[in-house]
N, C-alpha and C positions, 0 to 999 in steps of 0.2 A: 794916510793909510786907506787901502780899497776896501770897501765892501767885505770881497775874500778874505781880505788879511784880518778884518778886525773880526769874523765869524770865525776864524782860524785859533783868534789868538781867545773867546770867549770860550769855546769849545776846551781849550787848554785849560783854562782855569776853571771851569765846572768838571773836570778830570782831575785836577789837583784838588779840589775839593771832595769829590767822590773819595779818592784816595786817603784822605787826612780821615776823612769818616770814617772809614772801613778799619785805618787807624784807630778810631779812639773806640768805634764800640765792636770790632771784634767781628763784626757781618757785614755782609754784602746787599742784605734786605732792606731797601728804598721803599718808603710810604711816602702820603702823599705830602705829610708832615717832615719827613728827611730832604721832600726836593724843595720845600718850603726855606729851610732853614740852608741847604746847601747854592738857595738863590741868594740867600742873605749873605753868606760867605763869599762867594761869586762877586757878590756888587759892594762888598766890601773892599778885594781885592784890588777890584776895578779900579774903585776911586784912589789907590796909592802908590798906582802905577801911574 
């Protein structure tokens, strides 16, 4: 996988995270504490792919 592809495909899944959040609490309002825990989601992700 290049570079591009693997920033492509990280990009993807901090969007499907954004998403799932927006899902469970209802807003769209990111603090610094939401991109904390949607990096946690992100590299949890990561690792089960």
């Amino acid at each position: 996988m290049t570079d591009a592809e693997k920033n492509k495909e990280e990009a993807r899944i901090i969007l499907e995270c954004m998403k799932e959040w927006q899902n469970r609490t209802g807003t769209a309002q990111f603090t610094a504490h939401t991109w904390a825990e949607l990096g946690t989601w992100a590299c949890e992700l990561l690792k089960h792919d």
